[in-house]
Backbone as a ProteinNet text record, in pm:
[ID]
protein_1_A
[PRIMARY]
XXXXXXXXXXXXXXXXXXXXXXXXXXXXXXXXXXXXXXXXXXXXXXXXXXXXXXXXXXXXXXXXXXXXXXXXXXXXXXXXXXXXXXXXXXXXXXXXXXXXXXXXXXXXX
[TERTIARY]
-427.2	-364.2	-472.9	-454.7	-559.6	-546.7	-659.1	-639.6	-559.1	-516.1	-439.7	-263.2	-252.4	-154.9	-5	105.7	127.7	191.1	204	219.1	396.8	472.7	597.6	544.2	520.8	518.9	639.3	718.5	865	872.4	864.2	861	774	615.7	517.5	558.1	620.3	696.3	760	868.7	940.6	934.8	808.9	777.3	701.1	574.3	548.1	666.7	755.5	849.1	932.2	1004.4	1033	950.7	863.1	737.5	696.2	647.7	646.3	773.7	860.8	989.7	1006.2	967.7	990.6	904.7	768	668.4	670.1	746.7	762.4	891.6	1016.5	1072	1021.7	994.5	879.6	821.2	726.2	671.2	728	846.3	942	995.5	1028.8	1102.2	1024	901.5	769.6	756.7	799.5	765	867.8	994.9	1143.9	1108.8	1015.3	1008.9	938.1	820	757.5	809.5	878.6	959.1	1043.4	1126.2	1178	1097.4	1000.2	881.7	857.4	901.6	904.3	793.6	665.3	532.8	510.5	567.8	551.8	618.2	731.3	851.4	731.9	702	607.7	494.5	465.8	318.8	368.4	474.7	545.7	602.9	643.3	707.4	512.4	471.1	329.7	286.1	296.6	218.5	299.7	435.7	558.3	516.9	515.7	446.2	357.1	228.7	85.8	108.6	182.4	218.7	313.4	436.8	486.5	369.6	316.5	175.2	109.6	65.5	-50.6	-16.7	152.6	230.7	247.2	241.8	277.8	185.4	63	-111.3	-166.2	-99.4	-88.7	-23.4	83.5	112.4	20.8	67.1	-51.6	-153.3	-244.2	-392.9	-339.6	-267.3	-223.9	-167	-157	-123.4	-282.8	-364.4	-460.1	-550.3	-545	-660.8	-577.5	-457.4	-403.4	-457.4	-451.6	-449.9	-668.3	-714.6	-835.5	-871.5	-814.3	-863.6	-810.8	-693.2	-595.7	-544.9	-584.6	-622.1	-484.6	-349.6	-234.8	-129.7	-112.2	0.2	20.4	159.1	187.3	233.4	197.3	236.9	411.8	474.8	623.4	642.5	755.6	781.6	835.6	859.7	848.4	721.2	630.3	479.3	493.1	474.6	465.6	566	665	756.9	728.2	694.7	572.6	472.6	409	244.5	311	410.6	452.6	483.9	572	629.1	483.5	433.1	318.9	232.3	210.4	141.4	207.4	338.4	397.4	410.8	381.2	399.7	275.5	191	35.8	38.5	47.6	63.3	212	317.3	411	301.5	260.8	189.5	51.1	-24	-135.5	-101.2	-11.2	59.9	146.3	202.2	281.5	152	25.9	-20.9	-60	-92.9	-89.5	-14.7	106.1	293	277.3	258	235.2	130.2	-5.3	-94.8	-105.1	-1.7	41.6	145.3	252.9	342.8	288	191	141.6	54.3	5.7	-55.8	52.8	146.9	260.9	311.4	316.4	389.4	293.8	170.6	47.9	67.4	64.5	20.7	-80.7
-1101.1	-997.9	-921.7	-904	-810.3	-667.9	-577.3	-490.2	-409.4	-304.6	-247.5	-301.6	-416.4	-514.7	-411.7	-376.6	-319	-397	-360.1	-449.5	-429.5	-520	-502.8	-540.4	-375.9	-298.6	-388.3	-344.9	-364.1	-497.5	-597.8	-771.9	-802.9	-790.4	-774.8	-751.4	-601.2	-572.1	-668.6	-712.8	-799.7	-944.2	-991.5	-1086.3	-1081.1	-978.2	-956.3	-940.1	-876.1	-904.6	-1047.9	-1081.9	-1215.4	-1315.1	-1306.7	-1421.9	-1375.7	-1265.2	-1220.2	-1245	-1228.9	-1236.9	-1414.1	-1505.1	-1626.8	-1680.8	-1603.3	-1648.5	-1651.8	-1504.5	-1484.4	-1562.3	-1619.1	-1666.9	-1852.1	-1882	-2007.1	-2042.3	-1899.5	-1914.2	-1871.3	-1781.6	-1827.8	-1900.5	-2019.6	-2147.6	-2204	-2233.7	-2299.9	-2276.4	-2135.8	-2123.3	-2188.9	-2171	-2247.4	-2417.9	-2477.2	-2615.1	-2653.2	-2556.7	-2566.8	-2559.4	-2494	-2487.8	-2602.2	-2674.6	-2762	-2925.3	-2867.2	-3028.3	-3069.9	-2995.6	-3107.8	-3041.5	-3110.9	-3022.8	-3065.2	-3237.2	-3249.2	-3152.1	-3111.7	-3018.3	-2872.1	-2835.8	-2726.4	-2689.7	-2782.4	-2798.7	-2776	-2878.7	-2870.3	-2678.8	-2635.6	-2499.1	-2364	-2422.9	-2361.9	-2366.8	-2492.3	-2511.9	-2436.1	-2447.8	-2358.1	-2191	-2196.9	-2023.7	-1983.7	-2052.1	-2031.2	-2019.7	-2131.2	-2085.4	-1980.2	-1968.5	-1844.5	-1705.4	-1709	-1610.1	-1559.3	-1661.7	-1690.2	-1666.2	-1684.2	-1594.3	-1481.7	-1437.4	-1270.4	-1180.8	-1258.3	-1184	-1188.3	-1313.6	-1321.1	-1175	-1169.2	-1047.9	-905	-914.3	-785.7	-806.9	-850.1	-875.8	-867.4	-913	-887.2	-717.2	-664.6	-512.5	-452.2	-485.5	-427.7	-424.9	-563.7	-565.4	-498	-497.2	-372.8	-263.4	-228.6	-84.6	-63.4	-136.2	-125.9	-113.2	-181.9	-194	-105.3	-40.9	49.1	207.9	152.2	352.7	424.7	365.1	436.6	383.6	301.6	264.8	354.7	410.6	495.8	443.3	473.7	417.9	472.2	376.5	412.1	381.3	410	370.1	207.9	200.4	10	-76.5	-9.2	-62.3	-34.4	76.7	92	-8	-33.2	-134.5	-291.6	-274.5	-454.3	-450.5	-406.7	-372.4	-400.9	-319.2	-354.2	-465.9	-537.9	-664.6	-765.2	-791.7	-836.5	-843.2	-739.8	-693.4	-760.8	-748.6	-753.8	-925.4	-959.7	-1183	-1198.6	-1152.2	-1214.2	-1177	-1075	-1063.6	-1175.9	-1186.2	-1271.6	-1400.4	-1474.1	-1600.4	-1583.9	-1484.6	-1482.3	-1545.6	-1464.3	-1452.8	-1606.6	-1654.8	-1751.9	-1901.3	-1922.1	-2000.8	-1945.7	-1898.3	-1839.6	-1880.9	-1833.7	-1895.6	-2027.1	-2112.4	-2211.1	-2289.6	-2246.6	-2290.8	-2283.9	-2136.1	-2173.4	-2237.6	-2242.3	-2395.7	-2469.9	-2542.3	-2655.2	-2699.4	-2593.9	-2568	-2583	-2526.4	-2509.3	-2691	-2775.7	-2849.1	-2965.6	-2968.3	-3040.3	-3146.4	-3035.4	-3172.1	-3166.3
-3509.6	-3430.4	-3354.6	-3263.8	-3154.7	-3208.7	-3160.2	-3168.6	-3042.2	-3094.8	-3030.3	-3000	-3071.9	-3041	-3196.8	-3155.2	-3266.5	-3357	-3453.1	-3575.9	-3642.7	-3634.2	-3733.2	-3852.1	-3907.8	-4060.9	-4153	-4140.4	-4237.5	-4228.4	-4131	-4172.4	-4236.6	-4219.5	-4329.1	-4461.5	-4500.4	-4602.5	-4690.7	-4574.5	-4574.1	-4717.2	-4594.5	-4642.4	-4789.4	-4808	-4917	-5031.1	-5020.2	-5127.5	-5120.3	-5040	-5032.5	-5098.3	-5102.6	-5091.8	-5301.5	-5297.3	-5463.5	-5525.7	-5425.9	-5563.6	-5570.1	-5488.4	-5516.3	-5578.2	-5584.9	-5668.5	-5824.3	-5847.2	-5965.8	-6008	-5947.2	-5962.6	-6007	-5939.4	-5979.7	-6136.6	-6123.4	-6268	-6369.5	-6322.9	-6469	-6485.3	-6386.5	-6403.4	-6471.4	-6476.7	-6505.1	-6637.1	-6710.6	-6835.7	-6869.3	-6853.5	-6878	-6908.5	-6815	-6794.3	-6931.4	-6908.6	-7046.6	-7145.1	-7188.9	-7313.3	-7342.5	-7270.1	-7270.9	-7264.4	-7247.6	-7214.5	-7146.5	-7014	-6905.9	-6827.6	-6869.9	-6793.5	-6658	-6613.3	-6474.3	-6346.2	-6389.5	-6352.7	-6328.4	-6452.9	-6501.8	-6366.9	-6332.3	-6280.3	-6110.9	-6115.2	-5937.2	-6002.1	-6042.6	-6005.2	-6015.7	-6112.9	-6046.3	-5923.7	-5868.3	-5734	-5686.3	-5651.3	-5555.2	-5535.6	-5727.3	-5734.7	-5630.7	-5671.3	-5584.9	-5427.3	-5349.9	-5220.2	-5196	-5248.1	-5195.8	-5235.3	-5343.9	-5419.3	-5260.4	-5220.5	-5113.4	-4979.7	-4952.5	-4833	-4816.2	-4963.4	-4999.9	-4989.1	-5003.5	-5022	-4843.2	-4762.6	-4625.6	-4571.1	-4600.9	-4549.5	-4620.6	-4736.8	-4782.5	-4630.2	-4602	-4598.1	-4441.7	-4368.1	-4235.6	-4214.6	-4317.4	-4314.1	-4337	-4399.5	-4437.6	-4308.9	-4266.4	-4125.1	-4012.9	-3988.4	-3894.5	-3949.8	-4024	-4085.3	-4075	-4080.3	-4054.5	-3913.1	-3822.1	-3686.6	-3636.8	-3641.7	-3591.4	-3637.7	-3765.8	-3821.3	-3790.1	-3765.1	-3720.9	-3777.2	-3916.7	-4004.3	-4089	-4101.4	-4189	-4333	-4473.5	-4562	-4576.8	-4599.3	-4644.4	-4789.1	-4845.2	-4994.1	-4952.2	-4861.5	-4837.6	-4876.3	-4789.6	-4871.1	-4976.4	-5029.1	-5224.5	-5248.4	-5259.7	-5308.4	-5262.6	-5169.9	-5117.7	-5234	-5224.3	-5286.8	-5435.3	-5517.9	-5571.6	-5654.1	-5572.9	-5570.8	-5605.4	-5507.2	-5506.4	-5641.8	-5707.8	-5806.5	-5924.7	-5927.1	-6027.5	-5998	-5895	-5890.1	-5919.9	-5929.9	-5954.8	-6098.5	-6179.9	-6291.1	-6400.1	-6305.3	-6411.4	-6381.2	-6259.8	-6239.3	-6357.5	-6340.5	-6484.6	-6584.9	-6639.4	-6783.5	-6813.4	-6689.4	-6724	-6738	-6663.5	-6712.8	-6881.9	-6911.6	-7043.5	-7142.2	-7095.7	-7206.7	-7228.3	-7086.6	-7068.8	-7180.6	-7175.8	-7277.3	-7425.6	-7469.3	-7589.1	-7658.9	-7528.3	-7553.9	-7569.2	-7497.4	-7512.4	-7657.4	-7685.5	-7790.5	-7926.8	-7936.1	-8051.6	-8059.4	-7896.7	-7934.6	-7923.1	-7908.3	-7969.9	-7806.4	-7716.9	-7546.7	-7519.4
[MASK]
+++++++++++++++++++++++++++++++++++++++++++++++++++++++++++++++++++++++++++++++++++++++++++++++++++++++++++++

């Protein structure tokens, strides 16, 4: 994005939650898969995680470099609730390779 070019805030938003909530949606499928055994399943809903993860951190990071070059984005409780979102998909994705490894562990893979 250029500078001076203005930025739609709220699709950014947007997308950061969209994008976290499918992430986190993912890796709880993933723990689900795990539990049931099916680690190839497991592994495709990780990868899924990681890209929507990596769309969501796209937008974060496209708000941040506006907000650096341009010095004129106002924070809304939309951002806090993006930022949010976000926070809370990188933390279920942590934790779920985790679940993941002590399934695997309990059921000797």
């Amino acid at each position: 994005m250029e500078r001076g070019t203005k930025m739609d805030a709220i699709a950014e938003c947007m997308n950061m939650i969209a994008y976290g909530g499918e992430a986190k949606g993912h890796a709880l499928e993933a723990i689900n898969q795990a539990k049931e055994g099916d680690f190839a399943a497991c592994e495709e809903s990780l990868k899924l995680s990681d890209e929507a993860l990596t769309k969501s951190h796209q937008a974060h990071t496209n708000l941040l470099f506006y907000d650096a070059q341009n010095q004129d984005l106002q924070v809304t409780i939309l951002m806090v609730h993006a930022a949010d979102h976000l926070g809370s998909a990188e933390t279920i994705r942590t934790l779920a390779d985790e679940i993941i490894y002590l399934i695997k562990e309990v059921k000797h893979v």
